[in-house]
C-alpha positions in Angstrom: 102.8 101.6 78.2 101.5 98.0 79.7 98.5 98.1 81.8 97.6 95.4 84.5 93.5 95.5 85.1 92.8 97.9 88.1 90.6 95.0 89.4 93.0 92.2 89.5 94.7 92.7 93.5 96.4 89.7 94.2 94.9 86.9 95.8 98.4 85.2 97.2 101.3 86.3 98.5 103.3 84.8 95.9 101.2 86.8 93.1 102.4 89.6 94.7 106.1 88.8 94.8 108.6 89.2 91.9 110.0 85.3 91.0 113.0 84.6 93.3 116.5 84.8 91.5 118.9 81.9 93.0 122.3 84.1 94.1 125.1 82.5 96.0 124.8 83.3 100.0 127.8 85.9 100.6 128.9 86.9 103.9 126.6 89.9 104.9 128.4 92.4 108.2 124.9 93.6 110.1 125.0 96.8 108.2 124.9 95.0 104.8 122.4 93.1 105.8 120.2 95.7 107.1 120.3 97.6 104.1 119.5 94.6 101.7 116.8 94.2 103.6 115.8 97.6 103.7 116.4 98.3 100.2 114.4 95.2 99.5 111.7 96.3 101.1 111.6 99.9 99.2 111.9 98.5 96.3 108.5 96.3 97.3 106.5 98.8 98.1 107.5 100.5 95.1 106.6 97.7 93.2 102.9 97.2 95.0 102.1 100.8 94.2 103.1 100.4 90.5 100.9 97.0 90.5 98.3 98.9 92.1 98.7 101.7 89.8 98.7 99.2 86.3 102.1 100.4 85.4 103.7 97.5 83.8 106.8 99.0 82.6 107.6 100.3 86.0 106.7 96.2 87.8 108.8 95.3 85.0 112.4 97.5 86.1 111.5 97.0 89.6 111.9 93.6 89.2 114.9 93.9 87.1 116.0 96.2 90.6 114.7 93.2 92.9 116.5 91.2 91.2 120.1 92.6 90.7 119.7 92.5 94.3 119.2 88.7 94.5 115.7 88.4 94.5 113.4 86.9 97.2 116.3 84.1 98.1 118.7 87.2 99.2 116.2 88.4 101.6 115.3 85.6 102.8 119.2 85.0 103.4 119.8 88.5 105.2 116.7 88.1 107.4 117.7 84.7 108.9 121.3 85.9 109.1 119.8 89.2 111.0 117.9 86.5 113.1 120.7 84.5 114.1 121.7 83.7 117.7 124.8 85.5 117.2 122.9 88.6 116.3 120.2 88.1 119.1 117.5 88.3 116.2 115.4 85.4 116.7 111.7 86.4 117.6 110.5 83.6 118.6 112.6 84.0 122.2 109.9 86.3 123.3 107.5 83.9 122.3 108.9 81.4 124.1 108.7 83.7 127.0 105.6 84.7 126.7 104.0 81.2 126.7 105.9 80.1 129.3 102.9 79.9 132.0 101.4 77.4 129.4 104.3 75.4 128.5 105.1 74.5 132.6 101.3 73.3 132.5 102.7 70.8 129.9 105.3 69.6 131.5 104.6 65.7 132.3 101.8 65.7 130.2 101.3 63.9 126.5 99.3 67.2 125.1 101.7 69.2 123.1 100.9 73.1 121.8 100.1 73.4 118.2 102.3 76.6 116.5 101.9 77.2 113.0 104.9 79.2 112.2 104.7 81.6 109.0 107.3 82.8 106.9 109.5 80.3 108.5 113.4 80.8 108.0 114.9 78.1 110.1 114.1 75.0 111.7 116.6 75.5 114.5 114.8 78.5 116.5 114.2 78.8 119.7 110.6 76.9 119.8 112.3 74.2 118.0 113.8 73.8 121.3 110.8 72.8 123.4 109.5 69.8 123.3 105.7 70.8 124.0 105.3 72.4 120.9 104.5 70.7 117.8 106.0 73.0 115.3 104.3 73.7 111.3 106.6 76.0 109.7 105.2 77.4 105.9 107.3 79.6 104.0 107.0 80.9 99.9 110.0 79.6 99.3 111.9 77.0 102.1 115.5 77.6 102.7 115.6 73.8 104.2 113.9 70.5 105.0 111.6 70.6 107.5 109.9 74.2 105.8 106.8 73.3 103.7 106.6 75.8 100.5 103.2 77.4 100.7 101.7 80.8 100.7 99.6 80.6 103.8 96.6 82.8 102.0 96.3 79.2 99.6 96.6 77.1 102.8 93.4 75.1 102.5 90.9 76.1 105.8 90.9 73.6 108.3 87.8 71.4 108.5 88.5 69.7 111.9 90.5 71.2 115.4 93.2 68.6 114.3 94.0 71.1 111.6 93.9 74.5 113.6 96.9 75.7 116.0 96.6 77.1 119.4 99.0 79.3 118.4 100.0 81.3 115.1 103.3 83.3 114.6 103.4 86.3 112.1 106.8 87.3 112.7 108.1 90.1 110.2 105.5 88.7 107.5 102.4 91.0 107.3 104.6 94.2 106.6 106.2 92.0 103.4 102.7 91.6 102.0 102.4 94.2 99.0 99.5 95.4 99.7 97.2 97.1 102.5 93.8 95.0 101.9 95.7 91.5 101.3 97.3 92.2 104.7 93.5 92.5 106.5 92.5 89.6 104.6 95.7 87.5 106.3 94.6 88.7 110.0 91.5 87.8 109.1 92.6 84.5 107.9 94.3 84.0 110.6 91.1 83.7 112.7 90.2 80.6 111.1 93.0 78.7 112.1 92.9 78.9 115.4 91.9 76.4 118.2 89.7 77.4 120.5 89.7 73.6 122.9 92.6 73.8 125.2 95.6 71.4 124.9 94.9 70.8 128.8 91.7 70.7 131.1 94.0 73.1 133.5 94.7 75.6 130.8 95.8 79.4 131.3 94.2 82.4 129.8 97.0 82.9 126.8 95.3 80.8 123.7 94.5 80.5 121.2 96.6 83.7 120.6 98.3 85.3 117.6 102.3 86.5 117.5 102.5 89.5 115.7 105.8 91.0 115.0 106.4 94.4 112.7 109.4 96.9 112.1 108.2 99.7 114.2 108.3 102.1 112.1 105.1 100.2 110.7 103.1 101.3 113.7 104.9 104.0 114.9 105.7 106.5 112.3 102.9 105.5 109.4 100.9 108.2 107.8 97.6 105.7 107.4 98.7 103.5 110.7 99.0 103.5 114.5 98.6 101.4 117.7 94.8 102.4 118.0 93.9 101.6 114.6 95.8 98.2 115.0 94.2 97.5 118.2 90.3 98.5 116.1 90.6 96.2 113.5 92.1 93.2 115.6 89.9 93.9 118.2 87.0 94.0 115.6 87.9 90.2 114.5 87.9 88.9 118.0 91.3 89.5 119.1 92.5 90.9 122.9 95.8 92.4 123.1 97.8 90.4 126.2 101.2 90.9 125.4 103.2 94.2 124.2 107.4 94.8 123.9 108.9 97.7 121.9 112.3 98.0 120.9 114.5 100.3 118.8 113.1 98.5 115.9 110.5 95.9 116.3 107.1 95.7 117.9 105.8 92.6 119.4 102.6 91.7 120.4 100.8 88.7 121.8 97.2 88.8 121.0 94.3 86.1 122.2 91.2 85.0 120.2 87.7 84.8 121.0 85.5 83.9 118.4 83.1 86.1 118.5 79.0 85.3 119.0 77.6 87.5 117.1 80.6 88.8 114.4 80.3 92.6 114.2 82.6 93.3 111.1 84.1 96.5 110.8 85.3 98.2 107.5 88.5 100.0 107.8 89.7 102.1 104.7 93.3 104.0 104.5 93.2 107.2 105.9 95.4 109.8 107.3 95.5 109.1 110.8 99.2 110.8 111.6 100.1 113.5 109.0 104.2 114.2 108.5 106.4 114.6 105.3 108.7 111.9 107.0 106.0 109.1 108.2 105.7 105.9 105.8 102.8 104.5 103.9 102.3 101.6 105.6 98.8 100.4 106.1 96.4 98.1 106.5 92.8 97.5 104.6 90.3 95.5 106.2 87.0 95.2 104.4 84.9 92.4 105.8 83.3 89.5 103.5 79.5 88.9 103.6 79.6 85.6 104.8 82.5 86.0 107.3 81.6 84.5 110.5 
């Protein structure tokens, strides 16, 4: 049987991710497209835990499975069709929402809000409708002009404040990451591309803040995950929870930055926090660098 090397976890998101397989768009009913996407995401973490494990030959029919299913371009396709206006899917309303006491402050004024978008799907979302944002949408693979193909864990680190956002949208992208201590290393990440100087002198008390949006079942029913130990490790990289809206099947949260003085890192490993034969696996792994500041 082929072995990958234990030690080799992948570094990018794309190193993770089976190649994408270019199949025609069908017309998906909300069912359909709920399922591809669920049955996309099985078949991921099924493919993470064989990657983990070394098992070659099972990466190998897992991606044979990924990709009778259409590959990364078929999800992609059922989660902007599930995020449609039609279907009331698009995240980015409660953003919108939520920054609103910033976005009146900017009304009149030249300064525009800095968003870097992640895992972009379309360029016609609700904050493409505000003029007082200044929009950078990244994605692994673009679906249209206007999307810059890049996995944001290779995004170069920003030397300059011109090159940080006051605001960063994870939107339905950290629970696609295959595996637990890449998806600490991308909230970490996150931290560094953040601007701390307001976009006005009159500022309010949201930014620079982080959108963070996860199936709830990711939080909710996890063996290894809940709320608190969410709220540990983002409060142990400087984050403050402002901002909280649970539905049937998504999670959002709105969470500020404060870089913090004097770091005080915090390893968290996976552990059972909330035992149950019919809770997921999903996790996340944070083990702090040396030199992270």
């Amino acid at each position: 049987m082929g072995k990958i090397s234990r030690n080799k976890r992948p570094k990018s998101l794309s190193h993770g991710r089976p190649p994408t397989v270019h199949k025609p768009a069908a017309s998906l009913s909300a069912k359909a497209t709920r399922n591809l996407i669920r049955s996309h995401h099985q078949l991921q973490k099924s493919r993470a835990r064989a990657l983990a494990d070394g098992n070659a030959d099972l990466v190998g029919e897992l991606d044979k499975k990924i990709a009778a299913l259409g590959g990364l371009e078929s999800y992609q396709l059922a989660s902007k069709k599930g995020q449609s206006k039609d279907r009331g899917g698009d995240s980015s309303k409660v953003l919108i929402e939520w920054l609103k006491p910033e976005l009146d402050r900017l009304k009149g004024c030249k300064s525009r809000l800095r968003l870097l978008e992640v895992g972009a799907l379309s360029t016609r979302n609700a904050c493409s409708a505000v003029n007082s944002i200044d929009v950078t949408r990244i994605d692994l693979h673009s679906q249209e002009p206007g999307i810059l193909e890049q996995d944001f864990m290779e995004r170069p680190l920003p030397t300059s404040d011109l090159e940080r956002f006051h605001v960063i949208s994870l939107s339905l992208v950290l629970n696609f990451v295959p595996d637990p201590t890449t998806r600490g290393e991308m909230l970490w990440r996150t931290t560094a591309f953040l601007d701390s100087t307001p976009p006005t002198p009159s500022h309010g008390d949201l930014l620079p803040c982080l959108f963070l949006v996860l199936p709830a079942p990711c939080i909710l029913n996890s063996r290894y995950f809940t709320e608190n130990r969410l709220q540990a490790i983002m409060s142990s990289l400087g984050y403050t929870m402002l901002k909280r809206k649970l539905t049937s099947k998504l999670i959002y949260q709105l969470w500020k930055y404060e870089r913090p003085v004097h770091p005080q890192r915090r390893e968290f490993k996976k552990e059972m926090l909330n035992p149950g034969v019919t809770r997921n696996n999903f996790t996340v792994v944070y083990k702090p660098a040396k030199d992270a500041n």
